[in-house]
N, C-alpha and C positions, 0 to 999 in steps of 0.2 A: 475771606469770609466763609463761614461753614457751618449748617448744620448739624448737631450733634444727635448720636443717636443711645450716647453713654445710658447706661441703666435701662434702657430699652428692649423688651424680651419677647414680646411679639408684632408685626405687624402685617398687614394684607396681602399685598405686594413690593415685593422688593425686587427693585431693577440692579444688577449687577454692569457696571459699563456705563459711563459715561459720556463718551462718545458720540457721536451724530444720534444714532442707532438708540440707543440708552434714552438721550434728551425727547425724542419724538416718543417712545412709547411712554416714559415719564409725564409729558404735557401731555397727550391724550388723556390716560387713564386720571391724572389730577382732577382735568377740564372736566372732567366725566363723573367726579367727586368720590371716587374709590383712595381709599388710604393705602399711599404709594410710598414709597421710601425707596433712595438711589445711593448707590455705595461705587464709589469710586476709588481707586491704589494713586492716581495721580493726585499732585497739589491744584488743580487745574481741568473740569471741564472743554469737552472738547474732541478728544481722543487723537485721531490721524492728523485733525485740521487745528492745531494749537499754536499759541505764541510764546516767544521765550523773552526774557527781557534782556539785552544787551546794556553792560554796563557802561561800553566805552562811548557810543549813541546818547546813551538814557533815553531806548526808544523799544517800543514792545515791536516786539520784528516778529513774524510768520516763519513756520519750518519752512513751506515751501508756499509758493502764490497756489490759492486755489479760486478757480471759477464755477461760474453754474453758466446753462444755455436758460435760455428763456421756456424752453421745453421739461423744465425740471419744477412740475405743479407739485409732487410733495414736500419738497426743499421749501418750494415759495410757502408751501401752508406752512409748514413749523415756523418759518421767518415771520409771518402774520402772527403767529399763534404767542410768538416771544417779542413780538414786535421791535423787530430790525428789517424788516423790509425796507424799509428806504435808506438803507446800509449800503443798497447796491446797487452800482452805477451800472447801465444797460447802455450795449452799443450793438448797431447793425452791420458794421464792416472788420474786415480782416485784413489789416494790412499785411505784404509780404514784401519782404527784400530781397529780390530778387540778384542772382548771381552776376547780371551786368550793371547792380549798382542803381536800377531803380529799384521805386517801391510803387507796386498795384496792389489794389486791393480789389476782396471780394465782399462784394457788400449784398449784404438782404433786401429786397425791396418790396417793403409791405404793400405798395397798390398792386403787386402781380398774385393770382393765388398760386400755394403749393403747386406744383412742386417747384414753379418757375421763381422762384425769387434770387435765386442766382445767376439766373440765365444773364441779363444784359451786362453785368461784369465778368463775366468768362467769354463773352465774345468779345471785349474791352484787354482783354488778357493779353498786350501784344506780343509780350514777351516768347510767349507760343506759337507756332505757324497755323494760319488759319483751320489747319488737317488737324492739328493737334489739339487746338480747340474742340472741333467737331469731334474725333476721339473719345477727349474727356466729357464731353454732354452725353455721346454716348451712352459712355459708362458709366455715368448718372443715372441716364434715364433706365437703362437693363436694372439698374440698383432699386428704380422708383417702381418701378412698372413688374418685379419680381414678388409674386406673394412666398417670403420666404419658409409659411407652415407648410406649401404645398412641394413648393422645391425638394426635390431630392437630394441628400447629401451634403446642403449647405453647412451643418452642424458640424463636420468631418473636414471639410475644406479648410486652407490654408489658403487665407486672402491673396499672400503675392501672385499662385496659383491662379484663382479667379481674373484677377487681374492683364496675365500675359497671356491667359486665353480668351481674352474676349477683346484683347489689341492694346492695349494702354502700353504706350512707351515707355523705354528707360525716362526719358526727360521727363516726360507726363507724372509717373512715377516719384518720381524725386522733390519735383516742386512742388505736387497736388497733394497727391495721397500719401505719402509719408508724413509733410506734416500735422496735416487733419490727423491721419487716422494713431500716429504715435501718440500725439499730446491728447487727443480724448479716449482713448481704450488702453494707454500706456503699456503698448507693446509693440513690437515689431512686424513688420508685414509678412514676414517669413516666421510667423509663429502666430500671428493673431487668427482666430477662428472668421469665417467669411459672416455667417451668419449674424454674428453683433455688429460687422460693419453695414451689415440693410437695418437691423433694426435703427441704430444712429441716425444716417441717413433718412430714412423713413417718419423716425419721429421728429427728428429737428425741422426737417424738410416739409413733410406733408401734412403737417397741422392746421393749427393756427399762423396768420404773418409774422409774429412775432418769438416763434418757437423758435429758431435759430439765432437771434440774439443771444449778445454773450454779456454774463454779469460779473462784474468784479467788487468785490467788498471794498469798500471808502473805507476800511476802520479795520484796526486787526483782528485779528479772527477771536482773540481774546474777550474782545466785546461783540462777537456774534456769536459762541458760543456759551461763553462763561457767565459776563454779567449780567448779560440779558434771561439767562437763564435763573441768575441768585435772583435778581428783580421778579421773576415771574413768581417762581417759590415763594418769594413776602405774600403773596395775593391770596395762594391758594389754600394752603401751603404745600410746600412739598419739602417733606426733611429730604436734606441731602448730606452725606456725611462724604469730605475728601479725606486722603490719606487713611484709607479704608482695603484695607487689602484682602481678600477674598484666600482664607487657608482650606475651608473643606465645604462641601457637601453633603448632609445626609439623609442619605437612600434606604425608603423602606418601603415596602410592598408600592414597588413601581411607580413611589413619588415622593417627593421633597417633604422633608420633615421641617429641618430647619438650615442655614448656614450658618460658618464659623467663620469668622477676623481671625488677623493674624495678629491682633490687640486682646485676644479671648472676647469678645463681645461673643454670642450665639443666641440669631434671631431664629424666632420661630415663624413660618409665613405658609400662604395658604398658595402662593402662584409666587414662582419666580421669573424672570425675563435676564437671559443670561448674555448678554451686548456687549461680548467680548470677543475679541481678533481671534478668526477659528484656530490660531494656533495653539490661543491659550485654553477655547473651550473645551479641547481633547484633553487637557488635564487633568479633569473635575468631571466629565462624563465615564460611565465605566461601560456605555454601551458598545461594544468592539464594531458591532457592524455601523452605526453611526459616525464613530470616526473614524474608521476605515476609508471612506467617501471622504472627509476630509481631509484627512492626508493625500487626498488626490490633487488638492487643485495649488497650484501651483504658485509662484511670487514675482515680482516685476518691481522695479526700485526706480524710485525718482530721487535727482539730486539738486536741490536747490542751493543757489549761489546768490549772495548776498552784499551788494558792492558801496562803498560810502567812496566816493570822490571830491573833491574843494572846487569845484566846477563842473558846471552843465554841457552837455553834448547833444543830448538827446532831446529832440522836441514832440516825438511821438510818443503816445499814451503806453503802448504797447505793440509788437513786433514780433511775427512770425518769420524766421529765418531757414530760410528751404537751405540742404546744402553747406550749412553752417554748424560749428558745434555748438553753437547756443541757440538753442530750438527756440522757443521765448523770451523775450524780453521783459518786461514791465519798473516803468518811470514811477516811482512810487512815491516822488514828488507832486504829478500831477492823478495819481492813483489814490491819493490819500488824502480825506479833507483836512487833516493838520498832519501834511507833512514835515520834512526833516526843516528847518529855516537853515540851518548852517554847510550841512554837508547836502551832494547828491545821490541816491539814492536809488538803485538801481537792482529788481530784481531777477533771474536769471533763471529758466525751468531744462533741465532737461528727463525725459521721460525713457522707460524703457532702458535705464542705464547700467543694467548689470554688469557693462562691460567699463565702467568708471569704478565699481566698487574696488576694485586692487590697486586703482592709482589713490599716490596721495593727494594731498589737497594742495599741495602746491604746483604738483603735474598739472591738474584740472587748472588750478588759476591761471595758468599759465595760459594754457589753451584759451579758456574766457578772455583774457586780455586780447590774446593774438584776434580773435572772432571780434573782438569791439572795434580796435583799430582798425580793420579790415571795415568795417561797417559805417563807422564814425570816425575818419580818419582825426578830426580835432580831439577824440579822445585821446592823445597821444601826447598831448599838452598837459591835458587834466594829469593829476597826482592823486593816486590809490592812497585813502587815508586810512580806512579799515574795512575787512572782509571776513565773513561768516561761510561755510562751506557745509551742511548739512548733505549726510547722505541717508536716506529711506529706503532703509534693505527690502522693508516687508511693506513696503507703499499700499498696493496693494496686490489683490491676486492677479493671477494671472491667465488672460482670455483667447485660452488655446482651444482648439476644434473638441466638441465631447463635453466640455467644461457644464456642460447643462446636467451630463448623469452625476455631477458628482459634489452639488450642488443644495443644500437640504429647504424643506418647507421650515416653517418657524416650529411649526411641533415637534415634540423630542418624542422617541418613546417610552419620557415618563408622562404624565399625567398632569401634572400640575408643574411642567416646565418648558420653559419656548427657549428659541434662539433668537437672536434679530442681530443684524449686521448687513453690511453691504453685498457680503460673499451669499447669503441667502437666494434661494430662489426667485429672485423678484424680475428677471429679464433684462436688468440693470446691468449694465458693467460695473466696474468697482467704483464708483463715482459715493459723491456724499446724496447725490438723488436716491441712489440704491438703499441708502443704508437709512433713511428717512422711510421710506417707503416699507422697510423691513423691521422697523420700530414701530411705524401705524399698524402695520398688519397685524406685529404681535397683541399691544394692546388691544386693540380692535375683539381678536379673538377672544381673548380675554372678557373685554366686556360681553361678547354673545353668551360665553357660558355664565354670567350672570343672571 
């Protein structure tokens, strides 16, 4: 389904970017009654967080599994605003499989306030020595209790750093903070900047009870970002043209005249919002010292793995594996409210995976398998019926120390053109909060100079 914007030669605002980022300043500015128009190069709404349709399934499968924390209020307002919020299942514990073959979890408990809701499951942790526990609180509470605008130096810091100077063990290390901190800031502890690990902490942590719940989409993302999105367009309207590819901009006295398709279409528009992967924005801007700054920040890759089996193993919803090459789990039989009836269904995250992109995909399954049986020894019974392997070079940026100087506001230095995306200045890591959060912003602006 698609709106077309054939024969069409001028309108108000045009959103370039479809993605998270695109959709939220789209629905704002509609909601707000300003004549919007969204131009997308995909067949598919979405951008980072999309689904493909698998022929041998016949089931709409996710690139990769994406979540939200319960701390993520811009995400949740767009999901209201398109109405899929109750798309997503919320839960308060974190299971972990632990390297002696149990599983503990760490669970939220909304009667404690911040920062303490994790406390009575990490002294439940027995897998730890009671020192090692008290360690890891610790190192929480220095995390909770540090204002990191006032801290010095935190911006510069390399987390593992922070970490072995303020005692946190190899062990402590390995089962706690690797996997938290890889799978939500998608990088490595020996590269991740300290300062975005207080902000996390801080926000999931010292909120609201509910801020560190974690949300998983019932439904593919295709129906949280795509149809829900056509469905709202019928209402307002909002043209949306796909298979829209974006060939020029043109620049005249320091602002946007009009753009050009690579169809020859060429609108003319009074604001443009430009909600495209900074890698592609450096194409179409001609400002040098702007992306300059952009080519600064860096890339981090996720690789999701994607498993049909003729038999069940697994009874948990989802599974954090410390120590394991399959960082997460996810049952997408019980993750999904019309899941697979025939096959099972198993999705597979790992983050930070630069160091998989040279292996092939048969290397990686291999290891995946080796990591399941190890976990679920009866999966060893089960028969691999079919496998998907996506890997996400450009997942997203990457949140090295400094990464704040190099980072832009939504204003360009034209006049009549923003940026929005995740990689924006918004405090966010590269998450879909960020990139929600940097799509209201632009709008937002937008409407003020109204």
């Amino acid at each position: 389904m698609m709106s077309s914007i054939m024969g069409k030669e001028k309108t108000e605002i045009v959103v370039i970017g479809g993605g998270v980022a695109g959709i939220a300043a789209a629905v704002q500015l509609a909601q707000s009654g300003r004549a919007v128009t969204v131009l997308e190069s995909r067949k598919m709404l979405g951008g980072r967080a999309y689904s493909f349709y698998d022929e041998t399934t016949q089931q709409w499968v996710d690139n990769c599994q994406h979540i939200l924390m319960g701390c993520c209020q811009e995400l949740r307002k767009l999901y209201r605003m398109i109405g899929v919020e109750d798309k997503i299942r919320w839960y308060n514990q974190y299971p972990f499989f632990l390297p002696n073959g149990k599983i503990c979890e760490l669970k939220a408990r909304d009667s404690l306030p911040a920062p303490f809701v994790l406390l009575p499951s990490i002294l439940k942790f027995d897998y730890l020595t009671w020192k090692e526990r008290i360690i890891f609180i610790q190192g929480i509470s220095e995390i909770m209790t540090t204002d990191e605008t006032l801290a010095e130096g935190l911006d510069k810091l390399i987390f593992l750093d922070w970490l072995k100077s303020h005692g946190q063990t190899e062990r402590i290390i390995r089962i706690f903070w690797e996997p938290i901190i890889v799978s939500a800031l998608n990088e490595s502890l020996d590269r991740v900047s300290t300062v975005y690990v207080f902000r996390l902490f801080k926000t999931a942590f010292m909120g609201r009870p509910d801020d560190s719940s974690m949300g998983i989409p019932s439904v593919p993302l295709k129906e949280i970002y795509h149809d829900s999105v056509f469905r709202f367009a019928k209402r307002y309207p909002l043209p949306i043209s796909l298979d829209s590819y974006l060939e020029n901009i043109e620049f005249e006295n320091n602002r946007i005249q009009a753009v050009t398709l690579r169809n020859g279409i060429r609108l003319e528009t009074e604001q443009v919002i430009l909600a495209l992967p900074y890698q592609q924005v450096i194409k179409y801007l001609p400002d040098v010292d702007f992306n300059s700054k952009l080519m600064q920040l860096g890339e981090s890759a996720i690789v999701g793995i994607h498993l049909w089996f003729d038999q069940e193993f697994m009874k948990e919803e989802y599974l954090s594996v410390p120590e394991g090459f399959c960082q997460w789990i996810f049952n997408k039989n019980k993750n999904f409210l019309n899941p697979s009836q025939r096959l099972f269904n198993l999705s597979v995250v790992i983050s930070a995976a630069q160091d998989l992109l040279n292996q092939s995909q048969e290397e990686i399954l291999k290891q995946v398998i080796q990591d399941l049986n190890r976990i679920f020894p009866e999966s060893q019974k089960a028969k691999l019926v079919h496998w998907r392997i996506l890997k996400e070079h450009k997942a997203t940026f990457s949140i090295q120390p400094g990464i704040d100087h190099h980072r832009p506001l939504n204003q360009t230095p034209y006049r009549n053109l923003w940026v929005a995306g995740d990689y924006t200045k918004t405090g966010w890591p590269s998450t879909m909060e960020s990139a929600a959060l940097s799509g209201f912003s632009a709008a937002q602006q937008i409407l003020q100079r109204y």
